[in-house]
RODO-2510 file (C-alpha; in nm, 4 decimals, decimal comma):
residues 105
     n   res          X          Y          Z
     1     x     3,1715     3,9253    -0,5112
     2     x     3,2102     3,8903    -0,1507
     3     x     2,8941     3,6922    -0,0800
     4     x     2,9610     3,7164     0,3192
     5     x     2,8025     4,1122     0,2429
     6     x     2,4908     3,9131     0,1997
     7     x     2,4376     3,8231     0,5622
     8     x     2,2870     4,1119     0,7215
     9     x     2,1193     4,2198     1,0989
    10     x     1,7377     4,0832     1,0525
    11     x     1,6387     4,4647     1,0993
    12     x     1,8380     4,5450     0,7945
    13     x     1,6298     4,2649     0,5866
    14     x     1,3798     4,3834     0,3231
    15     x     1,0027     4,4393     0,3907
    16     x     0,8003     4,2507     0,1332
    17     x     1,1145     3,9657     0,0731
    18     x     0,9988     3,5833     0,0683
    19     x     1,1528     3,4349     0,4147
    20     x     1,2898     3,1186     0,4494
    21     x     1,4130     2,9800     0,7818
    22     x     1,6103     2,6577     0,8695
    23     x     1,9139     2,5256     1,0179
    24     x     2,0936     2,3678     0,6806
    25     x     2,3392     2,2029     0,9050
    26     x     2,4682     2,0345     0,6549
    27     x     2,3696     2,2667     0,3603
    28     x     2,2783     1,9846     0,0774
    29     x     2,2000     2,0045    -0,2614
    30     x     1,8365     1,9373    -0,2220
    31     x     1,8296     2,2574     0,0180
    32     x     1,9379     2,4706    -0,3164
    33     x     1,6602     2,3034    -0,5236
    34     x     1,4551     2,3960    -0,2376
    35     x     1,5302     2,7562    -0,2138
    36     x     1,4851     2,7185    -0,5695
    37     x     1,1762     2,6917    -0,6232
    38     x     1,0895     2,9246    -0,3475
    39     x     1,2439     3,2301    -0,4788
    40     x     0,9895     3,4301    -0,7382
    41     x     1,1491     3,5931    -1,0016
    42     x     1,1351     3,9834    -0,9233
    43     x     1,1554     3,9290    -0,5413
    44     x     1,3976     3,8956    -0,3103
    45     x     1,4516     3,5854    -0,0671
    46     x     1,6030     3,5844     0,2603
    47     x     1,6968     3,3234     0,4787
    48     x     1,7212     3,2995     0,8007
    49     x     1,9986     3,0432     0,9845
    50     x     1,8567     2,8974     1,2863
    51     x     2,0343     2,6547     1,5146
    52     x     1,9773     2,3195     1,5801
    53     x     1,9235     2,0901     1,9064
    54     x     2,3645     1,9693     1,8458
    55     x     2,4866     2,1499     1,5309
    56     x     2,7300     1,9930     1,2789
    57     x     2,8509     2,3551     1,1727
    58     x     2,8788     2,6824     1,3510
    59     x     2,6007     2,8880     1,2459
    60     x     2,8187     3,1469     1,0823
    61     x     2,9590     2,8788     0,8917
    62     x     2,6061     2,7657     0,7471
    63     x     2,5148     3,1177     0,6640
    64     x     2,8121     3,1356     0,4676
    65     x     2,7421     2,8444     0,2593
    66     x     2,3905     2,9974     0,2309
    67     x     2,4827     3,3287     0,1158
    68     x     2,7091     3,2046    -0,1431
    69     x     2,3467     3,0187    -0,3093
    70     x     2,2822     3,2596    -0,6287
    71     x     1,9308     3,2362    -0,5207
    72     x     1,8998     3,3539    -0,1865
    73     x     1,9693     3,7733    -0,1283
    74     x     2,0217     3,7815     0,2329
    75     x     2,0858     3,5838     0,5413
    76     x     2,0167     3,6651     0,8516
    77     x     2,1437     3,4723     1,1639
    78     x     1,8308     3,3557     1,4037
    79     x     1,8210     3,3308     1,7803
    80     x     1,8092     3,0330     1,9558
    81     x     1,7502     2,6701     1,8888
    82     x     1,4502     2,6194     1,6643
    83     x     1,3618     2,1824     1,6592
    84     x     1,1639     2,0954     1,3851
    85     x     1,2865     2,3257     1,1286
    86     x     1,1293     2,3644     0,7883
    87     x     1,4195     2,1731     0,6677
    88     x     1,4392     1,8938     0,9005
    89     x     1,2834     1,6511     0,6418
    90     x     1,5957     1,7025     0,4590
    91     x     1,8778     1,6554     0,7073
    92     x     1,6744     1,3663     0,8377
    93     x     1,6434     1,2046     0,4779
    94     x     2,0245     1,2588     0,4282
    95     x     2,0912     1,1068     0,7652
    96     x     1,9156     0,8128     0,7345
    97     x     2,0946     0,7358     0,3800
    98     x     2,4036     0,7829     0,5228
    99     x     2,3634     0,5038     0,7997
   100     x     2,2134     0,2743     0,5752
   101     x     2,5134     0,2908     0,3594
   102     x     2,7111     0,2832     0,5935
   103     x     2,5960    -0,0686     0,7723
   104     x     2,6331    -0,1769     0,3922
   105     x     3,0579    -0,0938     0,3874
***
C-alpha cells in the first residue's frame, strides 16, 4: 500500500475522527508511542502536519513519514507556522539529548 493516499485535503478528513496536530520535524519514535495511545480502537485518527518556526524537513516530507505510522488514517497538511505544538515537548527532549551527547564526543 501506497501510504502517500493517506494524506488528504483537511475538507476530505472524517467528521467524528480523533485529531492530532504537530510539526514531527523530526518524526521520533516516542511520537509513534504517542499517536499510540491516542488512537481508540474503532476510530479513526488524523493528523494534522503543521510547520515549525525553522523546519528540519519539508512538511510534505513529515507527512510522509506520518502516513506511513499503521496508526494514524489520514494526514492532512496545516497552514502556517504553529510555535508551541502539542509535540514540542518531544523535539525539545530529543534536542537537548542530542547536545548533551554531543559536548560528551
Amino acid at each position: 500500500m501506497d501510504t502517500r493516499t493517506k494524506i488528504i485535503d483537511r475538507e476530505r478528513a472524517p467528521q467524528g475522527a480523533a485529531w492530532f496536530s504537530g510539526n514531527f520535524d523530526p518524526l521520533l519514535a516516542e511520537h509513534a508511542r504517542m499517536l499510540h495511545e491516542i488512537k481508540s480502537p474503532g476510530h479513526l485518527l488524523v493528523v494534522e502536519i503543521t510547520n515549525p518556526v525553522r523546519p528540519l524537513l519539508a512538511q510534505r516530507a513529515r507527512a510522509e513519514l506520518v502516513a506511513g505510522l499503521a496508526d494514524v488514517d489520514y494526514v492532512v497538511l496545516g497552514v502556517g507556522v504553529m510555535e508551541g505544538a502539542p509535540d514540542s515537548d518531544v523535539t525539545g527532549r530529543f534536542i537537548k539529548h542530542v547536545q548533551s551527547n554531543g559536548a560528551k564526543a
